[in-house]
C-alpha positions, -999 to +999 in steps of 0.1 A: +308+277-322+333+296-298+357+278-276+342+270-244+362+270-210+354+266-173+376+297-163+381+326-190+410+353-171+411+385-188+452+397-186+481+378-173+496+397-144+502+388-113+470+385-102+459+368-137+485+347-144+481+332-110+444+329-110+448+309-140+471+281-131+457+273-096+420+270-111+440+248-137+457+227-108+422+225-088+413+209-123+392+234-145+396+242-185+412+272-183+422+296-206+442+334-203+443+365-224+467+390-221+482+417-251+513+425-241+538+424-267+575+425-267+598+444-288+592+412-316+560+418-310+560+382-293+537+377-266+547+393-228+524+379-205+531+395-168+515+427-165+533+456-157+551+437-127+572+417-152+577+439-178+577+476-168+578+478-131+586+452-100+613+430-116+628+455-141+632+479-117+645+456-092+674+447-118+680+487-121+685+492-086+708+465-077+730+478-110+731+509-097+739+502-065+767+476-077+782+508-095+778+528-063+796+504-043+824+503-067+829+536-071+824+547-037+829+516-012+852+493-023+883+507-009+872+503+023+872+465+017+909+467+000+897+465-033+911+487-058+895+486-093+911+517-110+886+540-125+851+528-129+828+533-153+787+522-157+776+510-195+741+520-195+727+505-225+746+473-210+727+477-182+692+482-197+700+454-223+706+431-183+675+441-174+655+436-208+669+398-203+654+394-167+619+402-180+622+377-209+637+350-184+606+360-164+581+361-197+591+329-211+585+316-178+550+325-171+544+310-205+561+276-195+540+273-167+506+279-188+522+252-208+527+231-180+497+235-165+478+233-198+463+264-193+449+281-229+469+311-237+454+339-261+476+365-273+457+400-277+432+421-258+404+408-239+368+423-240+331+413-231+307+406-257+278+394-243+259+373-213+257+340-230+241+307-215+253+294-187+283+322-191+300+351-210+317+355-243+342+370-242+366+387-279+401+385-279+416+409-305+447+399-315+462+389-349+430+376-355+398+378-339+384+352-320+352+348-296+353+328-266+333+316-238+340+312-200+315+303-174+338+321-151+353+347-158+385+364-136+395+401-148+430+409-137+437+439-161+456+456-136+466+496-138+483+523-156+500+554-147+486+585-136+495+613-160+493+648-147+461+665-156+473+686-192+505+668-191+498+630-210+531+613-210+558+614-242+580+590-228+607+613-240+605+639-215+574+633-199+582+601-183+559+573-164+572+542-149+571+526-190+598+558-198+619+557-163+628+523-169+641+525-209+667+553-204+695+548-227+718+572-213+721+589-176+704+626-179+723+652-159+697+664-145+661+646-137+633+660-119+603+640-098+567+640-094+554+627-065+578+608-038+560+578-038+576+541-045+579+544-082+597+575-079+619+570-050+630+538-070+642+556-102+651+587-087+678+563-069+689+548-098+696+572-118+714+593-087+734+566-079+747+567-117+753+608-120+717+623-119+712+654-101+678+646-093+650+668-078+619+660-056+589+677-057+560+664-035+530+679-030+524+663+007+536+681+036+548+653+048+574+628+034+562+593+032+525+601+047+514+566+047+547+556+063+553+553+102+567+589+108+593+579+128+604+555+100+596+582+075+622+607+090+649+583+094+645+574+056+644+611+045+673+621+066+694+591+045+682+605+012+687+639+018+723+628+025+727+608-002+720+640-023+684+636-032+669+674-032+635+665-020+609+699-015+577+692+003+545+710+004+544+722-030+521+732-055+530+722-093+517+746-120+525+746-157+550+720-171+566+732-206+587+709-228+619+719-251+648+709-271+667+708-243+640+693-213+611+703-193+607+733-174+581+730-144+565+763-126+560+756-091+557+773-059+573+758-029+559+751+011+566+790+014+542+800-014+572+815-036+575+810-075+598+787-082+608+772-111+629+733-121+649+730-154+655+691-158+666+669-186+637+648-180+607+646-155+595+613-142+554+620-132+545+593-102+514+607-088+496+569-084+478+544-107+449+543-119+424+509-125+428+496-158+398+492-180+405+506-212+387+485-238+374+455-216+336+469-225+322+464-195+289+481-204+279+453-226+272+430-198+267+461-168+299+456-150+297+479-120+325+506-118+328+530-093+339+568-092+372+561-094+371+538-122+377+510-103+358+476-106+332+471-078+338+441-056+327+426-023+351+412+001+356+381-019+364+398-049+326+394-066+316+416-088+279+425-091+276+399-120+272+362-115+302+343-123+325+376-130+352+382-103+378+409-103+412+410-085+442+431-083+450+467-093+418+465-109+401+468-076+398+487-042+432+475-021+468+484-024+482+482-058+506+457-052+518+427-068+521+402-040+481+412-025+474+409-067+484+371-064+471+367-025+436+374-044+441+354-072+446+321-054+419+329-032+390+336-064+405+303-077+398+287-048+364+301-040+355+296-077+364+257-065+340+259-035+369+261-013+374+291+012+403+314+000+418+335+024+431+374+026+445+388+053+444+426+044+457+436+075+493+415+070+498+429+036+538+445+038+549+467+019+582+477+005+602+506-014+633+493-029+659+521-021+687+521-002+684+522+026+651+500+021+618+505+036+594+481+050+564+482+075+533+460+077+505+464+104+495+496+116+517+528+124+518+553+154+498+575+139+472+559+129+467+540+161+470+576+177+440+585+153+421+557+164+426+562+202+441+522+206+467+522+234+500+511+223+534+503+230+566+507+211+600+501+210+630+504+185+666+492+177+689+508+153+711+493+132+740+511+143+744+488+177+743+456+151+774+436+147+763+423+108+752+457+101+787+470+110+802+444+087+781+453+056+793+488+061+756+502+064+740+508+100+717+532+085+678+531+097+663+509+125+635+483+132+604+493+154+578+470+171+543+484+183+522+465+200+490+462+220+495+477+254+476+450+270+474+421+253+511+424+237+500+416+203+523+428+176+500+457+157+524+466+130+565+467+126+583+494+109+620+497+093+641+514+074+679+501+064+694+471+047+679+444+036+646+450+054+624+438+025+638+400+036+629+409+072+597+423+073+585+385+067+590+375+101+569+399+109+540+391+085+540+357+098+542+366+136+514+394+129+494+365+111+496+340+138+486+370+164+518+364+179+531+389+207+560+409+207+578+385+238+572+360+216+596+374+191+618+386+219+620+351+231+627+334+196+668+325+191+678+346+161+713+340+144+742+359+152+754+378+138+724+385+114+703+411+106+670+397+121+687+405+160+673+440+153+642+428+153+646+406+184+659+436+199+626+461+189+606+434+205+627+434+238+628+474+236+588+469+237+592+462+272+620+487+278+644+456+277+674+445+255+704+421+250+721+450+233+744+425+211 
């Protein structure tokens, strides 16, 4: 007789790994599969946040921006250091030991928690009474059954079509982030967050690195204002970034990848890199989960088909995550989690879609939640707006990096805040004021009226909100 369980989550990302211990802490038997290995081929539970995207790259970047500063900034300060030098298998070996920090704690709090961890792939079987069952293939095979079940099998890469990944010199996110040496030269896919990310790390340490992008547009989904500001640091920071282009064949050698393209202008072109880093979006990850045993509903895009709770069109089976329709990020992974572990509880879980931020971790940083200028354009909804660089604030001056600004729009007569935009230092810590005042329906004089430490950071967003109303303290 299989094991039974209350709650059966299939993969232990951020979405899965959450779902499972609060449906453990609102008291159900719960249990979690997940197959990622290590290189001990030791369990890796944390989806490709943990282990091959978020938090490693988060450890690349500030690396790579330590070195920068070193190399380039710390004069200014008085600091002399003599000649510096970066250690890049030092560095990867850094980051290897912040996903295991992070690994081994996902698996202490299953522990702790006493939430039933399975080691190996899960996939469905069959209905069974009063539930599914549910095979987990790892050393051995084992069958399972859940009366709930949660899948959180997040996404993988998008390959180019004709161009599957080598991780030699055909590189996805997995490849990007396991470089043991700097290439001289590396070449980009797609401008989006993945790429941005990498491309600045590996600039930052000696790259000449090339952006090709086949928007017309940098950043589309970006407030354009915001988006121009952004590129205009990059581009001086010595990222080559070529818009509006078409990408043809992609050839691999003994000494790199050679991709045919032909630029905004319609001209041939053609890039020589050491390496190429493909980030042209995710796609949902279903790959052996055998949903057509029990008729799980996918939809064109190979997504799994839910309804605003995160149902599926099976009884019992919910989905959450990159799995599903939604931005593919982490932090609305986990916002869905709790909220199916809650409903499953006969509680009501809550997402806000609408105060979702999001982030790209370069430097400078960029951050928006809420809705932009051009959408609200699009959708005829009178606005207002105002801005504040960081160039007039005092703390920005003393970090050394004024670059970018902060921009309020809000409803033009009700005040409400409809989205915030910005781009410089640090703005991944401050766009949570604004996901708060957004979610509370706040108006932009009520951040305008809120004290805000000085000198800090967070003034520039006081400031925005005063600018709203054509006004400012101008500190």
């Amino acid at each position: 007789m299989s094991k039974q369980f209350d709650v059966v989550v299939i993969g232990a990302g951020p979405g899965g790994y959450i779902a499972a211990i609060r449906a453990a802490q609102l008291g159900f038997n719960v249990a979690c599969i997940d197959e990622w290995k290590n290189a001990q081929g030791g369990a890796a539970p944390g989806g490709t946040c943990t282990n091959v995207g978020c938090i490693p790259s988060k450890a690349l970047l500030q690396s790579s921006e330590h070195y920068e500063h070193a190399r380039l900034h710390f004069a200014e300060h008085g600091i002399s250091t003599g000649e510096v030098a970066m250690d890049v298998s030092k560095m990867i070996s850094r980051k290897q030991g912040i996903v295991k920090q992070n690994n081994d704690g996902i698996l202490y709090l299953f522990k702790k928690n006493k939430v039933t961890f399975f080691h190996g792939r899960g996939s469905f079987v069959k209905a069974a009474e009063g539930g599914y069952e549910i095979k987990v293939a790892g050393k051995e095979e084992e069958v399972i059954t859940g009366k709930q079940i949660v899948i959180a099998t997040g996404s993988n890469a998008r390959a180019l079509p004709g161009v599957p990944f080598d991780e030699e010199f055909i590189l996805s996110n997995d490849g990007a982030l396991a470089l043991d040496k700097t290439p001289k030269s590396l070449g980009l896919i797609g401008s989006g967050v993945i790429g941005l990310e990498m491309g600045s790390v590996w600039r930052r340490l000696g790259s000449e690195v090339t952006v090709l992008e086949g928007m017309d547009k940098f950043l589309p989904a970006v407030d354009e204002q915001i988006a121009k500001e952004a590129k205009k640091a990059f581009d001086k920071q010595g990222l080559k970034i070529e818009l509006g282009v078409k990408v043809g064949e992609v050839k691999t050698g003994k000494k790199g990848v050679t991709v045919s393209y032909t630029n905004a202008k319609g001209e041939a072109q053609t890039l020589e890199v050491e390496k190429l880093i493909v980030s042209i979006g995710r796609t949902a990850n279903t790959i052996g989960l055998n949903p057509e045993a029990v008729g799980l509903a996918l939809d064109e895009r190979g997504q799994i088909v839910v309804d605003g709770d995160c149902k599926t069109n099976l009884p019992g089976v919910w989905a959450v995550g990159d799995v599903v329709r939604g931005p593919m990020l982490a932090h609305k992974a986990e916002e869905e989690a709790v909220a199916v572990a809650e409903r499953i509880a006969g509680q009501h879980g809550h997402v806000n879609f609408n105060t979702i931020p999001f982030v790209i971790y370069t430097s400078p940083e960029v951050a928006w939640v809420g809705r932009t200028e051009q959408q609200l354009k699009e959708e005829g909804v009178k606005y207002k707006a105002g801005s504040f660089p960081f160039l007039a604030n005092g703390r920005a001056r003393a970090l050394g990096d004024t670059t970018g600004m902060v921009k309020f729009i809000a409803d033009a007569e009700t005040d409400e805040i409809l989205g915030v935009h910005m781009v410089g230092p640090m703005v991944s810590e401050l766009i949570s004021e604004a996901v708060v005042a957004m979610e509370f329906k706040a108006s932009s004089e009520d951040i305008a009226r809120i004290c805000h430490a000085h000198p800090s950071l967070s003034e520039s967003t006081k400031e925005a909100a005063l600018a709203v109303d054509k006004r400012t303290l101008n500190f």
